[in-house]
C-alpha positions, 0 to 999 in steps of 0.5 A: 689362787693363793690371794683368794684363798687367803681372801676367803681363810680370813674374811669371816675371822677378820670381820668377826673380830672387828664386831668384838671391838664394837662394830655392828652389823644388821641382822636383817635377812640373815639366814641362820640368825637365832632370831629367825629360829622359829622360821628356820625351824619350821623352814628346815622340817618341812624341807623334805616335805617340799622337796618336789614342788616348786623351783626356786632362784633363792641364793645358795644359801638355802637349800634350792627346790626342784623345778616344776617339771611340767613348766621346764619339759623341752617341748619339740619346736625347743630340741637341739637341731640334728646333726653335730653341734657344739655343746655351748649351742645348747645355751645359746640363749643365755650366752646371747643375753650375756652377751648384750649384757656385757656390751653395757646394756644392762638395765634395772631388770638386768641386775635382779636376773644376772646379778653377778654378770652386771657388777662385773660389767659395772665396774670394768670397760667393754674391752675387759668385759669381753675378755675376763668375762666368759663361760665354762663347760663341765659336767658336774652332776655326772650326767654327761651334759656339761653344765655351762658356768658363767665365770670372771677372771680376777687379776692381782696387780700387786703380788704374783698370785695367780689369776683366780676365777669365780663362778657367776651364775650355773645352768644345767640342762638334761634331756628332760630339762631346758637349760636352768638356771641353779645358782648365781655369784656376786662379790658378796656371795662367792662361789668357787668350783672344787676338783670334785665338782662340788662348790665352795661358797661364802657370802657375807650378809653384814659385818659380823654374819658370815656364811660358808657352806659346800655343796652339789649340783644333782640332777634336779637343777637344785642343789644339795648341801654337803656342810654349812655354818654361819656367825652369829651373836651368842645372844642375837640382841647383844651386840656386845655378846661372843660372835660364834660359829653356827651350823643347822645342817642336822636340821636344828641351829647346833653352836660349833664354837666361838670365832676364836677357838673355832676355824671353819675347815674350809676347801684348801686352794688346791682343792679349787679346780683349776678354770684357766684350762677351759675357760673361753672368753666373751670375746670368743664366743662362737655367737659374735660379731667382727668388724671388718673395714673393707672399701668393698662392693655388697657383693664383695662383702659377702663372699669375704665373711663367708670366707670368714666362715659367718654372713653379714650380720642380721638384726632379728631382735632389739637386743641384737640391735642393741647389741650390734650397736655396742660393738660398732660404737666400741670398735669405730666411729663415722663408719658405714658398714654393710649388714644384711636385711633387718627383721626387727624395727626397734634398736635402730633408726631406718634413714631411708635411701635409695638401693637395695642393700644396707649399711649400718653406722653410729649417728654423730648427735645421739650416739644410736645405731641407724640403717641405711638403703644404699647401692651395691657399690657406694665407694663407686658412686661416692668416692669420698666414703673410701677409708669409711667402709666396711662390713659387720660379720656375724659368727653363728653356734655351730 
């Protein structure tokens, strides 16, 4: 934790004085650069004024407007069913969309979306993935529903820091509300969960443009800030001017002082909340799939993953499929595994055969995932498949 904090004391010093020696960085799309002042200006007077308009999924650099209600009210069929249920079912959808995402199928449109999510898998294998990638569920805007903040686990391999974690993206949800999402996370736009509840950002929009701001959560799904300032030239066309530190908090762009004899008075590393108590890892997630090699009959198979407290794994989605896929292709290769019926034709290829159960396997020449009709016993009737057999179990939100 102390890495990152030092990471984030520095950055925006560092960077800053390299641009005096001569670096240079592009302005463009720099909030809070003086020379989008008449926008900002005109963006910051009619902020009350839009208050209550629209949603918005803008980085939180920007004060976020409130949703439309009449496009988020839960309709009936969208309630929680009755009866216990973990808090982490309530966004179900998400986790399972993170889920495919992290068993490296993101595509184009992916990235745009869960932005954060998709650099971390990216750059890390499907093992790590699943292991440093992974939820959390606190309630931050003091509603009594937990907000579910998806979150990374970052190692520091040469010092002995502490694992530090950052916040990928946040959803919120109440009852009036379906799960929203607030805000998202990357490498360039941090964000850090304080003991408050607040959040610590910085982003960096070039060399020399640094952003800093901390802010809330309310009960909205936007956001409210409580202090933000930013780097700039003193003179916006003069590369060679003083970088300085800004702020537009009051509504107007207010010089707070040059890089050298102003420091931000950022969120100290104590202050960060402490994730590792409650972070659970993909890997635990309650909406997975286990492998399990077994030379057993159907009959077998199914009575072992109830044991398990699951069924045989269902495929009633692409991205189900897909996602199964992965989990096969990771785990084993030239295996057969007992699945239950399938509902969706797309993400695997049916082979045909002769029985009424189904076996799942990875195909040799392309790499995809195919169906297979087989009896009840194929080791029975099939001896040389002993070693190659097994089961898919698939764990539901409770």
């Amino acid at each position: 934790m102390k890495s990152l904090k030092k990471f984030t004391t520095i950055i925006a010093l560092v960077l800053a004085f390299a641009m005096l020696l001569g670096a240079c960085g592009t302005a463009s799309g720099k909030k809070g650069s003086r020379r989008d002042d008449d926008e900002e200006e005109e963006e910051e007077t009619t902020e009350e004024e839009t208050e209550d308009t629209e949603p918005t999924t803008e980085d939180t650099e920007e004060t976020e407007e409130p949703v439309n209600t009449e496009e988020v009210l839960t309709p009936p069929e969208t309630k929680a069913p009755e009866g216990p249920t973990s808090e982490i079912s309530y966004y179900g959808d998400i986790m399972d969309n993170i889920m495919y995402l992290a068993s490296g199928n993101a595509n184009e449109d992916d990235v745009w979306e869960m932005m954060g999510v998709c650099e971390f898998v990216m750059y890390n294998d499907y093992e790590t993935a699943h292991k440093d990638l992974g939820y959390i569920l606190k309630d931050v805007n003091g509603d009594d529903i937990p907000e579910l903040m998806i979150v990374d686990r970052i190692h520091f391999e040469f010092d002995d820091s502490e694992d530090a974690f950052r916040v990928l993206a946040l959803y919120t949800r109440s009852e009036k509300y379906l799960p929203t999402l607030v805000f998202e996370g990357w490498t360039r736009n941090e964000m850090i969960l304080l003991n408050d509840g607040s959040f610590f950002n910085i982003g960096s929009g070039g060399a020399a443009y640094t952003t800093m701001q901390v802010f809330r959560v309310n009960n909205e799904t936007t956001t409210d800030t409580l202090w933000s300032c930013f780097t700039d030239f003193e003179d916006p066309e003069d590369y060679n001017s003083e970088l300085c530190w800004y702020t537009s908090d009051n509504g107007e762009i207010e010089l707070l002082g040059t890089v050298e004899e102003y420091s931000p008075d950022i969120p100290d590393a104590e202050e960060y909340y402490d994730i590792s108590k409650d972070f659970v890892p993909l890997s635990d997630n309650e909406h997975r799939y286990e492998i399990v090699m077994c030379d057993c009959t159907y009959d077998e198979a199914v009575q072992k993953c109830e044991e398990m407290g699951g069924h045989l794994a269902t495929f009633d989605s692409e991205r189900e499929a897909l996602t199964i896929a992965s989990v096969i292709t990771y785990n084993t290769e030239y295996v057969s595994l007992f699945v239950g019926e399938p509902t969706q034709p797309e993400g695997y290829e049916d082979f045909g055969g002769n029985g009424d159960c189904y076996m799942a396997g990875i195909s040799g020449q392309d790499g995809s995932m195919y169906v297979q009709h087989v009896s009840e016993d194929p080791v029975g009737s099939e001896p040389s498949m002993t070693g190659f057999m097994g089961f898919i179990c698939e764990y539901e939100y409770k």
